[in-house]
DRENDO-1510 file (C-alpha; in Angstrom, 1 decimal, always signed):
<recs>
REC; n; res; u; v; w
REC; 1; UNK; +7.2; +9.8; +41.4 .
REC; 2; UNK; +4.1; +8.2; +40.2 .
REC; 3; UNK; +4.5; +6.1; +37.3 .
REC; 4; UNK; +1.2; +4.0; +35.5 .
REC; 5; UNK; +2.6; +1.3; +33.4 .
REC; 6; UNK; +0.8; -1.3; +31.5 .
REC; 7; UNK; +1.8; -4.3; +32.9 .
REC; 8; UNK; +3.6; -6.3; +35.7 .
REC; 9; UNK; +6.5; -7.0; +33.7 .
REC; 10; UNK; +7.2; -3.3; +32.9 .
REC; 11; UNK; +6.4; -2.4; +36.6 .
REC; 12; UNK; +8.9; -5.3; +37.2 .
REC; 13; UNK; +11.8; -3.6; +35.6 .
REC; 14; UNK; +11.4; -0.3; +36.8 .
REC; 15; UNK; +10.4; -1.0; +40.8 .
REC; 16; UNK; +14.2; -0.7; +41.8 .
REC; 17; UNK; +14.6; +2.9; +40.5 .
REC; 18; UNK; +14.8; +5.7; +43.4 .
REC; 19; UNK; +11.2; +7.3; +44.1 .
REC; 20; UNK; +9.5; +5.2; +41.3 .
REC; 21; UNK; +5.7; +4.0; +42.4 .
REC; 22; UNK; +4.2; +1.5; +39.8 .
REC; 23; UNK; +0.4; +1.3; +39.6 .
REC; 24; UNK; -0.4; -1.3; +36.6 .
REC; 25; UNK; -3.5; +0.5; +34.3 .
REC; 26; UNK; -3.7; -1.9; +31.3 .
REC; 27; UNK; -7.3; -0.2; +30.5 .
REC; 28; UNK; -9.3; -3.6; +31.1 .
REC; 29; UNK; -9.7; -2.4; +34.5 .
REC; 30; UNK; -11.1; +0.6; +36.3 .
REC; 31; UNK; -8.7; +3.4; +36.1 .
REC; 32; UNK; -6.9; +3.6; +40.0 .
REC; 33; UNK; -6.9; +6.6; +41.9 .
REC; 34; UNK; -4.4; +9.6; +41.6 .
REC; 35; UNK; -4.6; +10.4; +37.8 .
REC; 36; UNK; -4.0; +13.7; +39.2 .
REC; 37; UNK; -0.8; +12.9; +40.6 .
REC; 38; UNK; +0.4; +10.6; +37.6 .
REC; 39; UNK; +4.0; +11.9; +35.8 .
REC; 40; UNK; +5.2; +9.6; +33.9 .
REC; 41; UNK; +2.6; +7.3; +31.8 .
REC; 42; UNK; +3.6; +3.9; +30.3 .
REC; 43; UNK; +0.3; +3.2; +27.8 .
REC; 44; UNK; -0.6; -0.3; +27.2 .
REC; 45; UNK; -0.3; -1.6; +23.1 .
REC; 46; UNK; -4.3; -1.6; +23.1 .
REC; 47; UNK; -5.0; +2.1; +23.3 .
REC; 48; UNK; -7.1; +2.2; +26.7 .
REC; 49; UNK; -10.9; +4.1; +26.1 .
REC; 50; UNK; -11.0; +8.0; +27.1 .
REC; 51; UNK; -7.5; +8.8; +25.9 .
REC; 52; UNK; -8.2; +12.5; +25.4 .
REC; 53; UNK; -10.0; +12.7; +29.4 .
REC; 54; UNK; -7.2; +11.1; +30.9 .
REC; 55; UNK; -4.4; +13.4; +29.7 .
REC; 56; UNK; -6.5; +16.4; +30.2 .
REC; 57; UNK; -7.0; +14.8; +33.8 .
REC; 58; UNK; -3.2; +14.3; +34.2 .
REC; 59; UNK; -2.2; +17.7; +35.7 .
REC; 60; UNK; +1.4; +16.5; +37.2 .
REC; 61; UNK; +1.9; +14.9; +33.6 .
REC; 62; UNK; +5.3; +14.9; +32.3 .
REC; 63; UNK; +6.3; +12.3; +30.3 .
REC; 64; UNK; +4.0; +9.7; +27.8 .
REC; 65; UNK; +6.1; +6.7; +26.7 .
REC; 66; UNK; +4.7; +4.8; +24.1 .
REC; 67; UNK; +5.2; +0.9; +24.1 .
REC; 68; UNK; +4.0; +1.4; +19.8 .
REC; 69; UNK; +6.1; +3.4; +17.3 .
REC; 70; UNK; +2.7; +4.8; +16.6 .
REC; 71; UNK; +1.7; +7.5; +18.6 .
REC; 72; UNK; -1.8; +8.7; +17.1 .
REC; 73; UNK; -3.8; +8.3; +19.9 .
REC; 74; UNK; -1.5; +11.0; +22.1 .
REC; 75; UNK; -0.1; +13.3; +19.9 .
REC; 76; UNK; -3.4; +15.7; +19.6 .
REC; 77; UNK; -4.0; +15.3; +22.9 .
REC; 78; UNK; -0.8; +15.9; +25.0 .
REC; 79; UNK; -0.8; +19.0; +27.4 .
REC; 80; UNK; +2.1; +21.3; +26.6 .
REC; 81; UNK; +4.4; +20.6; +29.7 .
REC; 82; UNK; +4.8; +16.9; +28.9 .
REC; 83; UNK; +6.7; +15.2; +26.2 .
REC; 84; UNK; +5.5; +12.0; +24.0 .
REC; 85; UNK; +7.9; +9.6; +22.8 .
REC; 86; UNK; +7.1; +6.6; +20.6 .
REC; 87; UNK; +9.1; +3.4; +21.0 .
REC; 88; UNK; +11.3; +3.8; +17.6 .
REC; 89; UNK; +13.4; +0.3; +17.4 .
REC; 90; UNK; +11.2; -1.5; +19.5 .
REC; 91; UNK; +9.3; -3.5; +16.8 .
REC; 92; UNK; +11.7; -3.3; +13.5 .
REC; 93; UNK; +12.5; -7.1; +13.8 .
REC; 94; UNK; +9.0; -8.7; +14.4 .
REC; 95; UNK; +7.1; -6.5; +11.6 .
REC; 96; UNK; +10.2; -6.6; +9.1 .
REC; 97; UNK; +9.8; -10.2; +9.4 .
REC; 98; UNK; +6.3; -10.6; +9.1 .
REC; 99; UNK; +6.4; -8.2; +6.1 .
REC; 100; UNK; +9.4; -10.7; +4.8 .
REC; 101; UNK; +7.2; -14.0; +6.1 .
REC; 102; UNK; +3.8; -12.2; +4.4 .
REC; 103; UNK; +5.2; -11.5; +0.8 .
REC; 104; UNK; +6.9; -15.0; +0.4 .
REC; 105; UNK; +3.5; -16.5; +1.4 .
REC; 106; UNK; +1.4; -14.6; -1.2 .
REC; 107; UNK; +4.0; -14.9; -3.8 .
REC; 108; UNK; +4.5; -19.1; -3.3 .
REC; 109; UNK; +0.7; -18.9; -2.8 .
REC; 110; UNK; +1.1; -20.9; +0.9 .
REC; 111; UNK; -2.8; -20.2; +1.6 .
REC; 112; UNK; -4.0; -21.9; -1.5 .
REC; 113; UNK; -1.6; -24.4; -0.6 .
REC; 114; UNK; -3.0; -24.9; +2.7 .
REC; 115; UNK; -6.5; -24.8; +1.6 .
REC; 116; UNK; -5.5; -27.9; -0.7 .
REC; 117; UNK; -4.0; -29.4; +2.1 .
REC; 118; UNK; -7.2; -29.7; +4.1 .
REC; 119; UNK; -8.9; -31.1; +1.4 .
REC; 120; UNK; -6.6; -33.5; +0.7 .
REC; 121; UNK; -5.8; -32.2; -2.8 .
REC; 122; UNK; -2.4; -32.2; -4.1 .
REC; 123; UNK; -3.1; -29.0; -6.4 .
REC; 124; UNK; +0.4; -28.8; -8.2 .
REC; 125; UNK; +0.8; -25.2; -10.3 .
REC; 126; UNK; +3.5; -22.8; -10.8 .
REC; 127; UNK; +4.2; -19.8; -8.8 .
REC; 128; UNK; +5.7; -16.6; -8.3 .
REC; 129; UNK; +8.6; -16.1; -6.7 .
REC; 130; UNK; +10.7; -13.6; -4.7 .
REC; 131; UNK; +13.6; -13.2; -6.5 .
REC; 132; UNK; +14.6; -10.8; -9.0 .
REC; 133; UNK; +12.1; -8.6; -8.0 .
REC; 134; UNK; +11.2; -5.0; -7.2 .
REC; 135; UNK; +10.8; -4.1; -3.4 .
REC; 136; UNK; +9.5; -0.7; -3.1 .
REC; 137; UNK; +9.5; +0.2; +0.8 .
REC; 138; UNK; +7.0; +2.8; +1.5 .
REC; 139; UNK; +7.9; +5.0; +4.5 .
REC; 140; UNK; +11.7; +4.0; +4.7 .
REC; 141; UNK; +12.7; +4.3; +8.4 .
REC; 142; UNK; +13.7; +1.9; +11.1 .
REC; 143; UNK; +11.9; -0.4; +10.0 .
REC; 144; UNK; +11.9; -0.2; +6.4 .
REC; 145; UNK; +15.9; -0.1; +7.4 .
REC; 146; UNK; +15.3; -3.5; +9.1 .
REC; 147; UNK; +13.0; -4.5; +6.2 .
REC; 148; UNK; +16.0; -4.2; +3.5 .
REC; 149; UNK; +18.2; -6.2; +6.0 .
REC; 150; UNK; +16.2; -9.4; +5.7 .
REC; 151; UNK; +15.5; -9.1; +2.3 .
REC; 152; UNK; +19.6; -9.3; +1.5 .
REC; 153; UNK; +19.8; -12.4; +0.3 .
REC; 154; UNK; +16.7; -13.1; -1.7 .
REC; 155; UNK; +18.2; -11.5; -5.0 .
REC; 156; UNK; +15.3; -8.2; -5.2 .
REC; 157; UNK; +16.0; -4.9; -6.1 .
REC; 158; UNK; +14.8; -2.2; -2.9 .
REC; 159; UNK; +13.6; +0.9; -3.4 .
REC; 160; UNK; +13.4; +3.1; -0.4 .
REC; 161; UNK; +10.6; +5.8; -0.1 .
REC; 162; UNK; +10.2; +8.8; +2.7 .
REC; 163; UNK; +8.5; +12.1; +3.9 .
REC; 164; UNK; +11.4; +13.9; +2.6 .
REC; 165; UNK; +14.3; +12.7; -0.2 .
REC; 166; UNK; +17.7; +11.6; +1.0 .
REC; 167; UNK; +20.6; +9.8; -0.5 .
REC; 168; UNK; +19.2; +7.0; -1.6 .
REC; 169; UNK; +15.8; +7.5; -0.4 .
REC; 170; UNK; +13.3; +8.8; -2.7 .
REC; 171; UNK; +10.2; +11.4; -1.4 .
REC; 172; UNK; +6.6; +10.8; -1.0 .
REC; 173; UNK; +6.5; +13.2; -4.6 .
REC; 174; UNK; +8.4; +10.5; -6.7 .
REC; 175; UNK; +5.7; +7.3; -5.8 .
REC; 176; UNK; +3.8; +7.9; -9.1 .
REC; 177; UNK; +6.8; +7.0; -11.1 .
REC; 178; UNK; +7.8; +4.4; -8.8 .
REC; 179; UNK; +4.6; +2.3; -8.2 .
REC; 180; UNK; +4.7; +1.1; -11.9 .
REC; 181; UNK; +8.1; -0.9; -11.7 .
REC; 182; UNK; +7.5; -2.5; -8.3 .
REC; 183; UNK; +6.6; -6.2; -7.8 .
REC; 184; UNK; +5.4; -5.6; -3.7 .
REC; 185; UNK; +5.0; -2.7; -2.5 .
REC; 186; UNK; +5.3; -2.4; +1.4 .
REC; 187; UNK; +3.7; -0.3; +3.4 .
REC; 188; UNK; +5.7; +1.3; +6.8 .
REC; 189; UNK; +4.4; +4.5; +6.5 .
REC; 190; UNK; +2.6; +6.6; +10.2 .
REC; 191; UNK; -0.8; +7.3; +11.0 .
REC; 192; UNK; -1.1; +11.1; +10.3 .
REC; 193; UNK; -3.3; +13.5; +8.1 .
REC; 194; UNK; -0.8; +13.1; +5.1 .
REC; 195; UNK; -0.8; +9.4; +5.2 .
REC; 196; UNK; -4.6; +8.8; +5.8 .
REC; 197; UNK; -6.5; +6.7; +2.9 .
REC; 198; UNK; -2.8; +7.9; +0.6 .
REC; 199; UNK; -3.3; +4.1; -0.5 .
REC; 200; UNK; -6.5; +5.3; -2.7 .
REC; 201; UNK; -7.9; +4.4; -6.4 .
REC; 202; UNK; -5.3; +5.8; -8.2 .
REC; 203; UNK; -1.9; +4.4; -6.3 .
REC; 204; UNK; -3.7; +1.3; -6.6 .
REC; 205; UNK; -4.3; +1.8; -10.3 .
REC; 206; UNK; -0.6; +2.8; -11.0 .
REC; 207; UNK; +0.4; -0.3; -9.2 .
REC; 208; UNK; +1.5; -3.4; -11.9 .
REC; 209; UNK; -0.6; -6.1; -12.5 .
REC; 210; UNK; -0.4; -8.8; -10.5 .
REC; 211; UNK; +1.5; -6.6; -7.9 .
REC; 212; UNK; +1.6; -7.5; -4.0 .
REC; 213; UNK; +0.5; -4.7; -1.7 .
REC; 214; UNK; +1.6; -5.6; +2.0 .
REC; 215; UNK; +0.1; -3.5; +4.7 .
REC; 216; UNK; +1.9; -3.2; +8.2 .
REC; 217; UNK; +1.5; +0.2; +8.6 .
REC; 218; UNK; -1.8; +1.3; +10.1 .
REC; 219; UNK; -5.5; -0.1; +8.5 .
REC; 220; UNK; -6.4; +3.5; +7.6 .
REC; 221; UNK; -3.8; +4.2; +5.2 .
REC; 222; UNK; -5.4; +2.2; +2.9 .
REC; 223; UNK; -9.1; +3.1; +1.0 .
REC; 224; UNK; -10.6; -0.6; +1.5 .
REC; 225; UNK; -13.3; -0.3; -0.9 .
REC; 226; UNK; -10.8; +0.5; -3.5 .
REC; 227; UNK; -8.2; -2.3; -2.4 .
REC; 228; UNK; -11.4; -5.0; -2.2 .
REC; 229; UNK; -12.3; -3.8; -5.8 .
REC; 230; UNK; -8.8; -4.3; -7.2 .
REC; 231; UNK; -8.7; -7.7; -5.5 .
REC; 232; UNK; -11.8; -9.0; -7.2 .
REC; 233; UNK; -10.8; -8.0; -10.1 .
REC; 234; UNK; -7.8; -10.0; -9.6 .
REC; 235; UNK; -5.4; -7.6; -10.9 .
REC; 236; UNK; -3.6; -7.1; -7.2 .
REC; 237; UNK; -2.6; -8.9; -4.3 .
REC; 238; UNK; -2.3; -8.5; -0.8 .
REC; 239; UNK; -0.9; -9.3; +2.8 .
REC; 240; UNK; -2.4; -7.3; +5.6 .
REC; 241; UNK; -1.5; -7.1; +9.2 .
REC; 242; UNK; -3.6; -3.9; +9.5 .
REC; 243; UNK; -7.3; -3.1; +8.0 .
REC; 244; UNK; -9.9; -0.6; +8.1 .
REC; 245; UNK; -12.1; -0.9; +10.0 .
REC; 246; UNK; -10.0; -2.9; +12.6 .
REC; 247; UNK; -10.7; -5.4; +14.0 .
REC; 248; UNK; -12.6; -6.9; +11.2 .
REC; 249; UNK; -15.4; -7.7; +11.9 .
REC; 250; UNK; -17.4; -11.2; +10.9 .
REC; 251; UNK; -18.9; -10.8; +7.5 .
REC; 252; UNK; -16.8; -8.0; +6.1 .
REC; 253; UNK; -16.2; -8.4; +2.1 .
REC; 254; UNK; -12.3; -8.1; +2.6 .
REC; 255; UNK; -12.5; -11.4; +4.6 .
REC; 256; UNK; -13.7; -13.6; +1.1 .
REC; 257; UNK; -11.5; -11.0; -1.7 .
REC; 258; UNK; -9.8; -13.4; -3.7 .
REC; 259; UNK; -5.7; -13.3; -3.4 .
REC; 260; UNK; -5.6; -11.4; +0.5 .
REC; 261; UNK; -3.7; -13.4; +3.5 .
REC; 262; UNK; -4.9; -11.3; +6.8 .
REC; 263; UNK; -3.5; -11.3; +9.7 .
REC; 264; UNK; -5.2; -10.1; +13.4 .
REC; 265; UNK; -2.4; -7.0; +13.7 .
REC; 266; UNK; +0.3; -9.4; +15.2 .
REC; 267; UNK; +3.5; -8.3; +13.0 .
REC; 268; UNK; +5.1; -6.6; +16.2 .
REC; 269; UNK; +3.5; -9.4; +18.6 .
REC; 270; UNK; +6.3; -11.2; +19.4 .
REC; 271; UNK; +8.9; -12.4; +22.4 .
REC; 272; UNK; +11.7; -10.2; +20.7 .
REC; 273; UNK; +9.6; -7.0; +20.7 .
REC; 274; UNK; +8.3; -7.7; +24.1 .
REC; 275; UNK; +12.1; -8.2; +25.4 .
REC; 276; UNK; +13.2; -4.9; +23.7 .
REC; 277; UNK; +10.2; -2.7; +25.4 .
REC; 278; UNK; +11.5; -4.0; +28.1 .
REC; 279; UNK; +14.9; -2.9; +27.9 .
REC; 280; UNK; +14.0; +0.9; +26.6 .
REC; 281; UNK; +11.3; +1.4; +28.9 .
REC; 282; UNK; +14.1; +0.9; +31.9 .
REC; 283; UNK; +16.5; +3.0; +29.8 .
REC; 284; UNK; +14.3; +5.8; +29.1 .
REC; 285; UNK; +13.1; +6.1; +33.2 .
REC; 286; UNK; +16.7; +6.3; +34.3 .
REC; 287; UNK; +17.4; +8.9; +31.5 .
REC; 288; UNK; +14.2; +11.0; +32.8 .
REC; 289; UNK; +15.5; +10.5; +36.6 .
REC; 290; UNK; +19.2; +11.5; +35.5 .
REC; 291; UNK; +17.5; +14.9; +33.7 .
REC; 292; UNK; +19.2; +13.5; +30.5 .
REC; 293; UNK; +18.2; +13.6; +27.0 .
REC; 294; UNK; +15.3; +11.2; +26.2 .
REC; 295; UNK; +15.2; +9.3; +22.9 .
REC; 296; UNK; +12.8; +8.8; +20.2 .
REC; 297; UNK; +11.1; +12.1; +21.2 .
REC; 298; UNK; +7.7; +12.8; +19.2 .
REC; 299; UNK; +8.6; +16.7; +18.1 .
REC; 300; UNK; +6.3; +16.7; +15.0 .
REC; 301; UNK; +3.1; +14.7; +13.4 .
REC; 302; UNK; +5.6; +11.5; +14.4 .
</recs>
């Protein structure tokens, strides 16, 4: 069974399964030979170029594992005898962190801080704080579950919002009511049609003043005209690990807007997430070679 993977590591940890064949494609190179022949695909994090011509290429195709719980690149793409999965679990701790890490910063104001530093300037002002305020998690799933786990502790209120209401999760319908009491607002939510530019004038406009919008979901989610417009204003805040377009590029207007800390899309970048791929890319090939039931299976828009 042919099998690309996007690395050595991954081709590592699945070389000692029965009838696997590794080829490393990490879409820096030329594509190898045998596209044709390819059934299971392990993409790299950077989506490679020509996504929709390879899978149309991929006639033996039977399986596309995902090492990003986003799966927008694939989904409208996949033939209809192979299944996508995502990789659900994978990066909960590194981006609930950073979206922990990214609030506290804009809150305690660490980039004016560090600004002062290098000048030498002991620049000695109040600021906000964390605690005793409202947390409202937008797109409350794994993550957002592993969000509300690291924020035990720092005294906030958490309100959990979803696709679709639950007990104790409110729906996408109730936001308009909820934006107005929330202190950060966190964004978790998938790439899809629903979810694309949701983040507009007006659920920036219900936001509160002096409200913290924190943006590890996807860059698109978000209108950035309208965010860059709020933040000049001063009236909002932000932390982004995501922007639109993305990579930003030198000179953008989002780079100078007053009260934004950005970072290069590095939330799930870390040793932890790396280790877990690991472990649920084996698990997943020796539940495909078994013929068992595969996990985190991509049945809808995500």
């Amino acid at each position: 069974m042919k099998i690309w993977v996007p690395s050595d590591s991954v081709a590592d940890v699945l070389s000692d399964l029965p009838g696997v064949e590794c080829t490393v494609y990490d879409g820096t190179s030329p594509m190898p030979d045998g596209v044709e022949d390819v059934e299971v695909w392990i993409p790299p994090l950077v989506t490679v170029p020509g996504v929709p011509e390879t899978l149309a290429r991929m006639s033996s195709l039977r399986l596309v594992q995902t090492v990003t719980a986003g799966v927008e690149p694939y989904r409208p793409h996949m033939p209809g005898n192979a299944v996508l999965c995502n990789a659900r679990g994978v990066h909960d701790a590194g981006t609930a962190e950073w979206a922990v890490g990214a609030m506290i910063a804009v809150l305690r104001e660490f980039p004016g801080f560090t600004d002062a530093q290098r000048r030498g300037e002991w620049a000695y002002h109040h600021t906000d704080v964390l605690a005793d305020s409202t947390v409202l998690i937008v797109g409350y799933g794994s993550i957002g579950a592993a969000l509300e786990r690291r924020l035990e502790g720092f005294e906030v209120d958490v309100v959990r919002v979803a696709r679709s209401a639950r007990d104790g999760v409110h729906g996408m319908g109730e936001l308009p009511k909820l934006l107005p009491e929330a202190d950060v607002v966190v964004l978790l939510v998938p790439a899809t049609a629903d979810t694309a530019g949701m983040v507009d004038a007006a659920f920036l406009a219900r936001m509160k003043d002096g409200a913290v919008l924190v943006n590890a979901a996807r860059g698109g989610i978000v209108d950035t005209d309208s965010l860059i417009a709020e933040l000049k204003n001063g009236r909002l805040r932000a932390a982004l690990d995501v922007t639109a377009p993305e990579p930003l590029p030198e000179g953008h207007p989002l780079w100078s807007a007053p009260g934004v800390l950005i970072t290069p899309h590095v939330a799930g970048s870390t040793p932890a997430s790396g280790r877990r791929m690991l472990r649920l890319m084996r698990a997943q090939l020796e539940r495909y070679l078994a013929d068992e039931t595969l996990v985190n299976v991509i049945t809808d828009s995500y």
